[in-house]
mmCIF file as Biopython writes it, N, C-alpha, C and O atoms, coordinates in Angstrom:
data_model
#
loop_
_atom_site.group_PDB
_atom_site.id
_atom_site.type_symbol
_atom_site.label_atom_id
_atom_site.label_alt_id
_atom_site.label_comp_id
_atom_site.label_asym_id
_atom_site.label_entity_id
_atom_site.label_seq_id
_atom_site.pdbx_PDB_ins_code
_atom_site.Cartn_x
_atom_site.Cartn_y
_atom_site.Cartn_z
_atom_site.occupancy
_atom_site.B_iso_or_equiv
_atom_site.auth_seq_id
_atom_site.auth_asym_id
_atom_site.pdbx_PDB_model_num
ATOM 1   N N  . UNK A ? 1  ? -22.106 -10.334 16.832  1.0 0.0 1  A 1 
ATOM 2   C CA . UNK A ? 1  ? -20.701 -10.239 16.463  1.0 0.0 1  A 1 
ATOM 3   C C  . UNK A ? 1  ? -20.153 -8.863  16.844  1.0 0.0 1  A 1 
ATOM 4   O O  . UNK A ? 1  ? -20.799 -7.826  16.691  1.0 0.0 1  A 1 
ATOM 5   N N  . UNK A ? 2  ? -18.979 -8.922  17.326  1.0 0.0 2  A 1 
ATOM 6   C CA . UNK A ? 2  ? -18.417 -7.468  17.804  1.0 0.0 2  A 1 
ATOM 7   C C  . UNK A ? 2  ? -17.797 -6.695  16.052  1.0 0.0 2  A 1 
ATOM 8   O O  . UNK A ? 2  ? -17.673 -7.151  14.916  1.0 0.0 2  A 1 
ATOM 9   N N  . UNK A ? 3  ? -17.585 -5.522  16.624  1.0 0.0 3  A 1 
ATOM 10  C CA . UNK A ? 3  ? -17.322 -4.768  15.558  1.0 0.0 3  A 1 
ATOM 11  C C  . UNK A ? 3  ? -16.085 -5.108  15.071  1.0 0.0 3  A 1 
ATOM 12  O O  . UNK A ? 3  ? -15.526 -5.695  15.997  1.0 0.0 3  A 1 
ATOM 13  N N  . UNK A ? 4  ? -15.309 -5.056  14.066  1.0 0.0 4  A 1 
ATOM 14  C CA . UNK A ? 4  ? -14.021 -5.195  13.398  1.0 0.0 4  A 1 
ATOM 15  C C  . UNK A ? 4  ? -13.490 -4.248  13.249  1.0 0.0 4  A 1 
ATOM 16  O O  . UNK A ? 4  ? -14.021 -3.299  12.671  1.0 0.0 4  A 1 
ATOM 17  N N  . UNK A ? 5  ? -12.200 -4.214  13.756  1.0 0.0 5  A 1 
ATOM 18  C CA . UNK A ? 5  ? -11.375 -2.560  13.769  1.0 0.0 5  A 1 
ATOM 19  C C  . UNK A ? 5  ? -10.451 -2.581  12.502  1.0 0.0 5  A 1 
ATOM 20  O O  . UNK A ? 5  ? -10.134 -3.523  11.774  1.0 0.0 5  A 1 
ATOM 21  N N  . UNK A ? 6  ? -10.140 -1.343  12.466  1.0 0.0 6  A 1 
ATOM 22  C CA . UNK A ? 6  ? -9.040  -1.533  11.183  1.0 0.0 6  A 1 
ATOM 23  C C  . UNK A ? 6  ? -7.800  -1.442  11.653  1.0 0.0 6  A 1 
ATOM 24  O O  . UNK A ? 6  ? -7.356  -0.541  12.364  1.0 0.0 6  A 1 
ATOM 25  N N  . UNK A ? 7  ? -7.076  -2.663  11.131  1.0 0.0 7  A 1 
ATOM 26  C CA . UNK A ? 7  ? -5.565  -2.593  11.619  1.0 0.0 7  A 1 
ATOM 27  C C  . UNK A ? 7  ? -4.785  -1.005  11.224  1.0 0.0 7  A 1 
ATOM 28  O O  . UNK A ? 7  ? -4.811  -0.660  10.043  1.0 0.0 7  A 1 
ATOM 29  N N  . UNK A ? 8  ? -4.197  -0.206  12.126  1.0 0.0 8  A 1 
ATOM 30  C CA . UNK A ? 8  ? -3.864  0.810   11.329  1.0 0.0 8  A 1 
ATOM 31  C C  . UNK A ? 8  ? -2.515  0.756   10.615  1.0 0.0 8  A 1 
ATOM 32  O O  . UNK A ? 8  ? -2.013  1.475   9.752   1.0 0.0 8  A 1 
ATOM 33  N N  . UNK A ? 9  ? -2.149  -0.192  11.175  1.0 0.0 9  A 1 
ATOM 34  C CA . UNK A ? 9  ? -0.637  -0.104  10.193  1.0 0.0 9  A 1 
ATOM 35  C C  . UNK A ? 9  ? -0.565  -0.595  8.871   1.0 0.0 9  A 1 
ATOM 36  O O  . UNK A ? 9  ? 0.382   -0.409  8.107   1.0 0.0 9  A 1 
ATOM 37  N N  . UNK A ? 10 ? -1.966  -1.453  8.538   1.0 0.0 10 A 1 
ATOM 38  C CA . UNK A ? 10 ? -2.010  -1.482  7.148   1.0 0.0 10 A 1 
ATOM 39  C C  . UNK A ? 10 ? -3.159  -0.149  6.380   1.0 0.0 10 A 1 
ATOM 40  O O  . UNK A ? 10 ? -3.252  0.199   5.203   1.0 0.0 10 A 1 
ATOM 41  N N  . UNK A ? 11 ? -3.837  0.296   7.501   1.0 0.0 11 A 1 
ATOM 42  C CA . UNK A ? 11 ? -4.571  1.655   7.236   1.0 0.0 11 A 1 
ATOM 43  C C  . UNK A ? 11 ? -3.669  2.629   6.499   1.0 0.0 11 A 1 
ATOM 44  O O  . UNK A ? 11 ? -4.004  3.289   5.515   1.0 0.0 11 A 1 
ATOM 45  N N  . UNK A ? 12 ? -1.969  2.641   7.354   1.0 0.0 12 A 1 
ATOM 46  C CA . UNK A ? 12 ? -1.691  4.184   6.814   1.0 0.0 12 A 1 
ATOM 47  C C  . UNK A ? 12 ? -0.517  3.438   5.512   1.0 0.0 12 A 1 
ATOM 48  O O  . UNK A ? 12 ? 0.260   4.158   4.884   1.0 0.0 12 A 1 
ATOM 49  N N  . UNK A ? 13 ? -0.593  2.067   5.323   1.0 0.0 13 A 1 
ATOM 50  C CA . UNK A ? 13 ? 0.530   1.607   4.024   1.0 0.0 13 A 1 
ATOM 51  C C  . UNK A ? 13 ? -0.799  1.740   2.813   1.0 0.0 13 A 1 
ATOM 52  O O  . UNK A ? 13 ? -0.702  2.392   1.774   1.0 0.0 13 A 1 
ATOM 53  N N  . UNK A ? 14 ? -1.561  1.250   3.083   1.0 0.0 14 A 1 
ATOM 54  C CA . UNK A ? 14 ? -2.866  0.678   1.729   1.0 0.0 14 A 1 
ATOM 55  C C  . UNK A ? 14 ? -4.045  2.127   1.640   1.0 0.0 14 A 1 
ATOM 56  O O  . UNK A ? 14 ? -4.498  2.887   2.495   1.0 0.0 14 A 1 
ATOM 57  N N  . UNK A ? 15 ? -4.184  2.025   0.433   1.0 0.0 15 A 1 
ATOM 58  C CA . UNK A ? 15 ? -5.234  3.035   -0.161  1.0 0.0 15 A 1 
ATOM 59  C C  . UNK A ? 15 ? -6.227  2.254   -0.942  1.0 0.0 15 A 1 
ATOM 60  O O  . UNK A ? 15 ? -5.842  1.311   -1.634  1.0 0.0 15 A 1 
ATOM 61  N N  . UNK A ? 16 ? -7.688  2.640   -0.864  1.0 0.0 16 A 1 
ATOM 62  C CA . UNK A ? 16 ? -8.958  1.652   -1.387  1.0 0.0 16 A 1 
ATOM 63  C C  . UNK A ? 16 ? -8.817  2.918   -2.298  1.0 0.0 16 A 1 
ATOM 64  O O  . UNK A ? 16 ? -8.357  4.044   -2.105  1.0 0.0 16 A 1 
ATOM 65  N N  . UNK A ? 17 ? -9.398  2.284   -3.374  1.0 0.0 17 A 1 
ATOM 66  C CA . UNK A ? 17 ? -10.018 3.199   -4.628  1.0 0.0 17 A 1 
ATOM 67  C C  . UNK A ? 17 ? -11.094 3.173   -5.341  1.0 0.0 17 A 1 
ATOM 68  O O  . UNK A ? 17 ? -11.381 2.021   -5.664  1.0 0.0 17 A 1 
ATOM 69  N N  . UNK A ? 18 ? -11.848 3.999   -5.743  1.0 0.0 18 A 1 
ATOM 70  C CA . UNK A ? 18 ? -13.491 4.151   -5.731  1.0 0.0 18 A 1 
ATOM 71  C C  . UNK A ? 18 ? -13.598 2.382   -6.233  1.0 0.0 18 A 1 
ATOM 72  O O  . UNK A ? 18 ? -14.408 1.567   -5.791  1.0 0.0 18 A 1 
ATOM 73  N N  . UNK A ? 19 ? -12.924 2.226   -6.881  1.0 0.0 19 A 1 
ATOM 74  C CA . UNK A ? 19 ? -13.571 0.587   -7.946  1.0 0.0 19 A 1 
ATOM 75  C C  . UNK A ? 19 ? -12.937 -0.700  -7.240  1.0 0.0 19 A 1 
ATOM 76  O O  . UNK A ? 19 ? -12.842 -1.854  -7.657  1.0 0.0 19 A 1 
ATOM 77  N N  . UNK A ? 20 ? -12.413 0.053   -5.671  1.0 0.0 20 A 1 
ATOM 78  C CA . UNK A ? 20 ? -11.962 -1.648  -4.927  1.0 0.0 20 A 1 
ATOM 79  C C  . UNK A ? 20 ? -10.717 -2.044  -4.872  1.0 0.0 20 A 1 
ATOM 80  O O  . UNK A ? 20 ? -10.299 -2.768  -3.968  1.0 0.0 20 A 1 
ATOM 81  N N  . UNK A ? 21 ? -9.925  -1.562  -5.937  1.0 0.0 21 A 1 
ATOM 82  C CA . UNK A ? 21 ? -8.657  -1.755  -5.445  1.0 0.0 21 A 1 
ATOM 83  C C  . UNK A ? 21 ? -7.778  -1.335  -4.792  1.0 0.0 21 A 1 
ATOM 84  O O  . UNK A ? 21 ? -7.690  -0.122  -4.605  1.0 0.0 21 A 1 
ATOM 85  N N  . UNK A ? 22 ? -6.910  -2.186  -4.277  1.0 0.0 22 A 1 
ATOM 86  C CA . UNK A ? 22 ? -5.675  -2.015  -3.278  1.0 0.0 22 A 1 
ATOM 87  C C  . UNK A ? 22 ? -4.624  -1.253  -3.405  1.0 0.0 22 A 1 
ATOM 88  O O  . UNK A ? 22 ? -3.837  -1.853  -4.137  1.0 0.0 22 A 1 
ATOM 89  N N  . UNK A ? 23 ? -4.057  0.077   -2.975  1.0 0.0 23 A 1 
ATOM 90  C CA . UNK A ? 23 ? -2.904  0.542   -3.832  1.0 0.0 23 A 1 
ATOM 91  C C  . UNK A ? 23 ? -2.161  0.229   -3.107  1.0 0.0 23 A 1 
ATOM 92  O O  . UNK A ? 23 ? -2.457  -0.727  -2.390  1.0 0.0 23 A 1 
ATOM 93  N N  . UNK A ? 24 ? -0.759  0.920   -2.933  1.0 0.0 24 A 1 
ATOM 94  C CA . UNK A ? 24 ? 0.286   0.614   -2.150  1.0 0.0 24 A 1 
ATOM 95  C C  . UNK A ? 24 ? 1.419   1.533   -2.651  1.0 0.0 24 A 1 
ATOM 96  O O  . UNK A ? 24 ? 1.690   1.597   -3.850  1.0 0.0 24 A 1 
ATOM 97  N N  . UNK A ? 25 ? 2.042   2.205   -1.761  1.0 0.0 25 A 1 
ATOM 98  C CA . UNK A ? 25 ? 3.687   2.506   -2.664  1.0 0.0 25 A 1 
ATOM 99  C C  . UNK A ? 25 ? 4.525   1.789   -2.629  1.0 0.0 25 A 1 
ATOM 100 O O  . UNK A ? 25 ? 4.708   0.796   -1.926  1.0 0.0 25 A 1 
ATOM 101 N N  . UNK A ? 26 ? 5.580   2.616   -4.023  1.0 0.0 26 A 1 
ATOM 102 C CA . UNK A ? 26 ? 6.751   1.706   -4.066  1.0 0.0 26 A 1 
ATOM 103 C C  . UNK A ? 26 ? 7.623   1.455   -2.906  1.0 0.0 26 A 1 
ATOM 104 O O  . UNK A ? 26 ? 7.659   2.123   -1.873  1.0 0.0 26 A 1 
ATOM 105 N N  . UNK A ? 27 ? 8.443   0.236   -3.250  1.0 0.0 27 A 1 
ATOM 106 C CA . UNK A ? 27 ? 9.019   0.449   -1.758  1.0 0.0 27 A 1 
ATOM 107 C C  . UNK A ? 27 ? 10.931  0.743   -2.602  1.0 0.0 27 A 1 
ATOM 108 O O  . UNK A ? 27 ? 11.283  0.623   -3.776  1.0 0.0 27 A 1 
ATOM 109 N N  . UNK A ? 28 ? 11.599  1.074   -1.562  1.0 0.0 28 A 1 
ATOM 110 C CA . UNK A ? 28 ? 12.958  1.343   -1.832  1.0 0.0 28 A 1 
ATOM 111 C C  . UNK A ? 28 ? 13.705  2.924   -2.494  1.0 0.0 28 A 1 
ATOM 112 O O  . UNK A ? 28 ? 14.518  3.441   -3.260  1.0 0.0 28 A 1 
ATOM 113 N N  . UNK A ? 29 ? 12.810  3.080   -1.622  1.0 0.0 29 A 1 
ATOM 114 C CA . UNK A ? 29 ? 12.823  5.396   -2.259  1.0 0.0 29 A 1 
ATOM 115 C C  . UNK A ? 29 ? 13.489  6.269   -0.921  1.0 0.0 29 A 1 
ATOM 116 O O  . UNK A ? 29 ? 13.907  7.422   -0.815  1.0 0.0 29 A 1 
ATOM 117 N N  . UNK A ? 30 ? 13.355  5.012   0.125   1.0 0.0 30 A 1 
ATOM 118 C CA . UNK A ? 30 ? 14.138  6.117   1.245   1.0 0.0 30 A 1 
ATOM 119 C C  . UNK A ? 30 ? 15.501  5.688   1.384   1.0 0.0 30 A 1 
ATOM 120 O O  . UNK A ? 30 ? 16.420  6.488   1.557   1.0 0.0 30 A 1 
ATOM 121 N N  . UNK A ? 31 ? 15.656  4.422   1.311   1.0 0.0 31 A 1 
ATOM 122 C CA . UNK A ? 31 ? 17.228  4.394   1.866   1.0 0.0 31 A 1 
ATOM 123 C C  . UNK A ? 31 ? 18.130  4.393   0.793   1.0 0.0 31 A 1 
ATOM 124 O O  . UNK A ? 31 ? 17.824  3.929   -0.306  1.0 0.0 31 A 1 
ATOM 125 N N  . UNK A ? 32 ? 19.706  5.103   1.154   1.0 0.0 32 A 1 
ATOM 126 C CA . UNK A ? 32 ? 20.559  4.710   0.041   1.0 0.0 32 A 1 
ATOM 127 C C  . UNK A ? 32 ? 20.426  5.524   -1.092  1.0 0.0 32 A 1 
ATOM 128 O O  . UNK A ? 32 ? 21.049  5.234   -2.112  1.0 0.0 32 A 1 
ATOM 129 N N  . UNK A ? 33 ? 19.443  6.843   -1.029  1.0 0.0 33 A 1 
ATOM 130 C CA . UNK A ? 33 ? 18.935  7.442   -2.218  1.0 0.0 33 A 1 
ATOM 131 C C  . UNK A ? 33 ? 19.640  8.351   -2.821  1.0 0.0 33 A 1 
ATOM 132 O O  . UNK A ? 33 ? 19.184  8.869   -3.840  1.0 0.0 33 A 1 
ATOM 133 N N  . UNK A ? 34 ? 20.802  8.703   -2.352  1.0 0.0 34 A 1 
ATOM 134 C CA . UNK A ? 34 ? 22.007  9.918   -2.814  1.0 0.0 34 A 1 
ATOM 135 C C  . UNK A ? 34 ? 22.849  8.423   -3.831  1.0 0.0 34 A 1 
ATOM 136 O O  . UNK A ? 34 ? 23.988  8.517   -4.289  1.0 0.0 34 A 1 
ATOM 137 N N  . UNK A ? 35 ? 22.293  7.638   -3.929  1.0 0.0 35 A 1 
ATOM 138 C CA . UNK A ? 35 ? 23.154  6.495   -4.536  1.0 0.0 35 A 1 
ATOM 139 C C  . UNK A ? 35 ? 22.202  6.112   -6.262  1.0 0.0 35 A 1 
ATOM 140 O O  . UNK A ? 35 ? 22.584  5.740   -7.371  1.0 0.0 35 A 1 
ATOM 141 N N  . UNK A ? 36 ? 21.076  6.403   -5.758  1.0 0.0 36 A 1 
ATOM 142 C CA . UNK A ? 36 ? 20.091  5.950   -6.547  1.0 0.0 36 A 1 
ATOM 143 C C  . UNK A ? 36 ? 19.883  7.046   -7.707  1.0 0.0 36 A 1 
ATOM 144 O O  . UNK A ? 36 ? 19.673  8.207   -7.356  1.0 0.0 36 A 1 
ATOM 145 N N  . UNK A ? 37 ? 19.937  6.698   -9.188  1.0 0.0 37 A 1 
ATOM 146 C CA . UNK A ? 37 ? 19.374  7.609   -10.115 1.0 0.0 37 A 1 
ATOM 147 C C  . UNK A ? 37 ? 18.190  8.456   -9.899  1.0 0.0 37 A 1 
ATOM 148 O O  . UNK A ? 37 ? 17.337  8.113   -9.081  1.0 0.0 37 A 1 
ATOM 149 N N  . UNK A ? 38 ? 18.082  9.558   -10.592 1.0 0.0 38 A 1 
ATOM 150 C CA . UNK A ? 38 ? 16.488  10.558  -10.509 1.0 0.0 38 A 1 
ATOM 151 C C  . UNK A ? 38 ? 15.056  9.355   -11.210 1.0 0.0 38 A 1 
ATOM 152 O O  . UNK A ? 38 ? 14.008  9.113   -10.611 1.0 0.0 38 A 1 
ATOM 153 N N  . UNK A ? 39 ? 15.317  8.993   -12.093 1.0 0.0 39 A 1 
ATOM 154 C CA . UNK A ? 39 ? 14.714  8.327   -12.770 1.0 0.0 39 A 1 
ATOM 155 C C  . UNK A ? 39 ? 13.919  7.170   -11.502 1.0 0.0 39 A 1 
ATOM 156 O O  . UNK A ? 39 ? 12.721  7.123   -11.225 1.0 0.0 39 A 1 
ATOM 157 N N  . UNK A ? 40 ? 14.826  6.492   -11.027 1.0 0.0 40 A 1 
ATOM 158 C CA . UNK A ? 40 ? 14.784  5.258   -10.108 1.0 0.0 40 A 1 
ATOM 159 C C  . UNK A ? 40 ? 13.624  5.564   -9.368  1.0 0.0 40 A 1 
ATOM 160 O O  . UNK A ? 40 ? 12.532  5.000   -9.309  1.0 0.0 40 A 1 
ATOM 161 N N  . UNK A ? 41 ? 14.462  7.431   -8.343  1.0 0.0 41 A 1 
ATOM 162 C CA . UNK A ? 41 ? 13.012  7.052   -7.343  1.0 0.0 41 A 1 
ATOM 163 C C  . UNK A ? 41 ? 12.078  8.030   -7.718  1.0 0.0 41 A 1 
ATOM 164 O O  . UNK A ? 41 ? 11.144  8.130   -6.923  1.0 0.0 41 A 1 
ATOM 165 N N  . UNK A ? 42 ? 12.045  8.775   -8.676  1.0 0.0 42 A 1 
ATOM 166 C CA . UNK A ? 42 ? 10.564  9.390   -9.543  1.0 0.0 42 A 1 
ATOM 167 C C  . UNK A ? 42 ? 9.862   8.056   -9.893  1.0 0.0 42 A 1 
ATOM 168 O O  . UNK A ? 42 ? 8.659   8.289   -9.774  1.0 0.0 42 A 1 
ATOM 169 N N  . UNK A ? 43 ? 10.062  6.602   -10.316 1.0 0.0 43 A 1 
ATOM 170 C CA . UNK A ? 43 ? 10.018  5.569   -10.572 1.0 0.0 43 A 1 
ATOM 171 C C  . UNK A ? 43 ? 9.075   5.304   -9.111  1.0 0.0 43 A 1 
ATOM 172 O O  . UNK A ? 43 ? 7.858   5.164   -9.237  1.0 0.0 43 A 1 
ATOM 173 N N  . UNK A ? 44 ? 9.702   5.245   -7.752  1.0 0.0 44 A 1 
ATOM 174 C CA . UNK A ? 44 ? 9.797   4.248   -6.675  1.0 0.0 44 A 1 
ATOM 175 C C  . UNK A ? 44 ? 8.411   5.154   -6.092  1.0 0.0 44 A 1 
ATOM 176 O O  . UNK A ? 44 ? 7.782   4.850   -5.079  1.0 0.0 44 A 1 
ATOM 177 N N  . UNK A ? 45 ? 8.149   6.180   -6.874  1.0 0.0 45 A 1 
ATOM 178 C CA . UNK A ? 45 ? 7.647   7.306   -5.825  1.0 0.0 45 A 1 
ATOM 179 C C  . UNK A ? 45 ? 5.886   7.411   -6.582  1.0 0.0 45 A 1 
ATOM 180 O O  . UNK A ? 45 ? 5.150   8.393   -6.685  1.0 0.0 45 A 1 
ATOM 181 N N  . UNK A ? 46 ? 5.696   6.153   -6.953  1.0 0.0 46 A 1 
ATOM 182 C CA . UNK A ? 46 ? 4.144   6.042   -7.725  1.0 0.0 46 A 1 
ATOM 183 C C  . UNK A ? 46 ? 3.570   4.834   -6.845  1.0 0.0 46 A 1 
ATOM 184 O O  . UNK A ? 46 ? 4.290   4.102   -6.166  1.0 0.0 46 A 1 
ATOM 185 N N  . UNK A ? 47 ? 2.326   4.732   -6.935  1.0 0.0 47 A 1 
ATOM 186 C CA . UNK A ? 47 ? 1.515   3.965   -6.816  1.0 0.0 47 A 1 
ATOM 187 C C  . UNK A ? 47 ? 1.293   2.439   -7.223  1.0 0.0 47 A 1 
ATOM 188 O O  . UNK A ? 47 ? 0.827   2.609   -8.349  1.0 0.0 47 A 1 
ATOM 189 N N  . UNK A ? 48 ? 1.316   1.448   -7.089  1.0 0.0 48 A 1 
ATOM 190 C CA . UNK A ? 48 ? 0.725   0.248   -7.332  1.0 0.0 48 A 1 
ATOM 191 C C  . UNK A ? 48 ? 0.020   -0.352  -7.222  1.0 0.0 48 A 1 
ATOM 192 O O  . UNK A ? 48 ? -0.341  -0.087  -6.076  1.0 0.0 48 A 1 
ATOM 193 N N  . UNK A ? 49 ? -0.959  -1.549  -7.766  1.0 0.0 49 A 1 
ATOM 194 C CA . UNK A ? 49 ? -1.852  -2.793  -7.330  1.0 0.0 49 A 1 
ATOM 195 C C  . UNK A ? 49 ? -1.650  -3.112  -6.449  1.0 0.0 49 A 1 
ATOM 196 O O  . UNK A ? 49 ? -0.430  -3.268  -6.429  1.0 0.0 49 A 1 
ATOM 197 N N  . UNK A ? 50 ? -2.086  -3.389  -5.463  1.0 0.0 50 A 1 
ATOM 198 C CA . UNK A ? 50 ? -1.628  -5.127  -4.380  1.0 0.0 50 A 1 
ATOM 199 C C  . UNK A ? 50 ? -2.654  -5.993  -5.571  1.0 0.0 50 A 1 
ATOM 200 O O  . UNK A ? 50 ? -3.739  -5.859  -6.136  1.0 0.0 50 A 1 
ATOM 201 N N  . UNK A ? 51 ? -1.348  -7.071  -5.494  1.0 0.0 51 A 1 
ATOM 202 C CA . UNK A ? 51 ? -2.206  -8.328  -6.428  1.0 0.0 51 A 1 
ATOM 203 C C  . UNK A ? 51 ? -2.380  -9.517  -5.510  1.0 0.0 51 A 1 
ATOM 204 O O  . UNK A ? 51 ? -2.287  -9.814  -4.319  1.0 0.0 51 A 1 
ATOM 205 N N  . UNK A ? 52 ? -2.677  -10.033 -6.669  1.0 0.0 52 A 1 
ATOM 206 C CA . UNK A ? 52 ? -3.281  -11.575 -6.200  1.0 0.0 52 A 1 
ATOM 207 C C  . UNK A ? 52 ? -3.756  -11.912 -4.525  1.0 0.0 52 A 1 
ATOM 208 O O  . UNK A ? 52 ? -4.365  -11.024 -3.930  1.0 0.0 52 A 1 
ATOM 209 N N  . UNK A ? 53 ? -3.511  -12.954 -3.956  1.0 0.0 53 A 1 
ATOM 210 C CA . UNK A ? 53 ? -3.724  -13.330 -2.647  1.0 0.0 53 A 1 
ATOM 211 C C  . UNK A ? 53 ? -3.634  -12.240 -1.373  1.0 0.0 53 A 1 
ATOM 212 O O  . UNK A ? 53 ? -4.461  -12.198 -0.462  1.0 0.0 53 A 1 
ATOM 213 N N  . UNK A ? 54 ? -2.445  -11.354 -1.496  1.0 0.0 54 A 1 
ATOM 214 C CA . UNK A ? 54 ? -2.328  -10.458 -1.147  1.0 0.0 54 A 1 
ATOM 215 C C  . UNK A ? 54 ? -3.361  -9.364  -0.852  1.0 0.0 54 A 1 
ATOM 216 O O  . UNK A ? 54 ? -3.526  -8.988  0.308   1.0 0.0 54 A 1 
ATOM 217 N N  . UNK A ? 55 ? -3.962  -8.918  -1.724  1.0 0.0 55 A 1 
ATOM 218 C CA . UNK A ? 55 ? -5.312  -7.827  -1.886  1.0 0.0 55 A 1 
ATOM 219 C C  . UNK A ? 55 ? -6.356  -8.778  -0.957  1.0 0.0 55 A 1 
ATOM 220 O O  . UNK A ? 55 ? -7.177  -8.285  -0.184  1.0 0.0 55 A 1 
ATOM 221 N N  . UNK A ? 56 ? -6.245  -9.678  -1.090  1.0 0.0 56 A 1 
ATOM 222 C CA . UNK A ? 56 ? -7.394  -10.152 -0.024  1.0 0.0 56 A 1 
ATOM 223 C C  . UNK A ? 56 ? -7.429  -10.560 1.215   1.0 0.0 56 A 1 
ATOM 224 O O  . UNK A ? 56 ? -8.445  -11.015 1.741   1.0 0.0 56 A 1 
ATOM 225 N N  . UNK A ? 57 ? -6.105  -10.404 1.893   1.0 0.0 57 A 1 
ATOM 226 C CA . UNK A ? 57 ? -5.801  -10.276 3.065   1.0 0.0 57 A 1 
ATOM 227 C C  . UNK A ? 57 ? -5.577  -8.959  3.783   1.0 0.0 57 A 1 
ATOM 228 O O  . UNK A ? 57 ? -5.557  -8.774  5.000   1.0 0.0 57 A 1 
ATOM 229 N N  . UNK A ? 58 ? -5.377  -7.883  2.589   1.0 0.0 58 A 1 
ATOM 230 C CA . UNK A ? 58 ? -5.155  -6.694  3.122   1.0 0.0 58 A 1 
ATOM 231 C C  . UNK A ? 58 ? -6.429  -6.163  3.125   1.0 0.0 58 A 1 
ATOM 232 O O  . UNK A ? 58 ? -6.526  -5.192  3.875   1.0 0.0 58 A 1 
ATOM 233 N N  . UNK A ? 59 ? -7.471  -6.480  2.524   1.0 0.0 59 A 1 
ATOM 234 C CA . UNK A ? 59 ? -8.854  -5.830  2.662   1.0 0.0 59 A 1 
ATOM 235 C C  . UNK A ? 59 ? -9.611  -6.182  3.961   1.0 0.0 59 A 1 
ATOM 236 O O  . UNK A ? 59 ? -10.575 -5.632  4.493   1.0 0.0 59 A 1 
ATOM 237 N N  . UNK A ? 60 ? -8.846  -7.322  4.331   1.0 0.0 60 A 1 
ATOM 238 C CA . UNK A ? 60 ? -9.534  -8.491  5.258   1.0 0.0 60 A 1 
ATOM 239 C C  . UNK A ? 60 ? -8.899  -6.819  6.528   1.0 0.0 60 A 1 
ATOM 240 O O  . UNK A ? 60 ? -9.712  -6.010  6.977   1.0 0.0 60 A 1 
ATOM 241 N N  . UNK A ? 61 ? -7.732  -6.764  6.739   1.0 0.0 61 A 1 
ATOM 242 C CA . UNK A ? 61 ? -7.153  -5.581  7.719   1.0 0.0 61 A 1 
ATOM 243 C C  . UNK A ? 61 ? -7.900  -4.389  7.441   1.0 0.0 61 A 1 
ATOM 244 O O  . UNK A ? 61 ? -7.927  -3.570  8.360   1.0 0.0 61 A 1 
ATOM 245 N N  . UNK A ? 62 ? -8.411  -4.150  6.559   1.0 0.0 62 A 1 
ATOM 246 C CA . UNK A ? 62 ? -9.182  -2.670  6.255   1.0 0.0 62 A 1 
ATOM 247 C C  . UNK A ? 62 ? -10.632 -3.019  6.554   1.0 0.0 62 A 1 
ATOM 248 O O  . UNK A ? 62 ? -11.368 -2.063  6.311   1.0 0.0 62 A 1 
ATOM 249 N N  . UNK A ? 63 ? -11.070 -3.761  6.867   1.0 0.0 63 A 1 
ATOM 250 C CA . UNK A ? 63 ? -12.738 -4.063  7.045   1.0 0.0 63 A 1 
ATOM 251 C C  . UNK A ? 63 ? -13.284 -3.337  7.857   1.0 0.0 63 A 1 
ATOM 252 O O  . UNK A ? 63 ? -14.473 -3.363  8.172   1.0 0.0 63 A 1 
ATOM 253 N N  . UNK A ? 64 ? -12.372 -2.565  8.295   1.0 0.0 64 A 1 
ATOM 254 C CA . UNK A ? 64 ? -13.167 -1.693  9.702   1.0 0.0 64 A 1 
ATOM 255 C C  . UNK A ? 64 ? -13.611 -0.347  8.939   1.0 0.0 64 A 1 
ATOM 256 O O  . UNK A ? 64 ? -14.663 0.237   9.201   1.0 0.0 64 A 1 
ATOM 257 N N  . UNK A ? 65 ? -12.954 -0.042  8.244   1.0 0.0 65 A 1 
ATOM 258 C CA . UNK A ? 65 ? -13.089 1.540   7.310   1.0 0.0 65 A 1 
ATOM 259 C C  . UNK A ? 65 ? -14.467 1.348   6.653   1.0 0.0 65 A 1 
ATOM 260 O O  . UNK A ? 65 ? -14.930 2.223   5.922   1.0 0.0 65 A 1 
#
């Protein structure tokens, strides 16, 4: 079997973490943001899960790492 590369465009969106999970940032922090409360994108500007079905297609793109 040939080697499996890692897609990089889900390389530089997704972060693995020591225990396996998928992170991801928020999305909606760049555009429109002189419009948007402080709260909103201190809010937009953290980390998340990838859940369900999702996490296992994006690991499937990271298999090369």
């Amino acid at each position: 079997m040939p080697k499996l590369k890692t897609h990089k465009g889900a390389a530089s969106r997704f972060r693995v973490t020591g225990g396996g999970k998928i992170m991801r940032m928020q999305g909606s922090r760049n555009n429109f943001r002189r419009k948007k409360r402080q709260p909103v994108t201190v809010k937009f500007g953290r980390t998340v899960e990838v859940a369900g079905t999702h996490a296992d297609i994006v690991k499937r793109l990271l298999a090369g790492q």
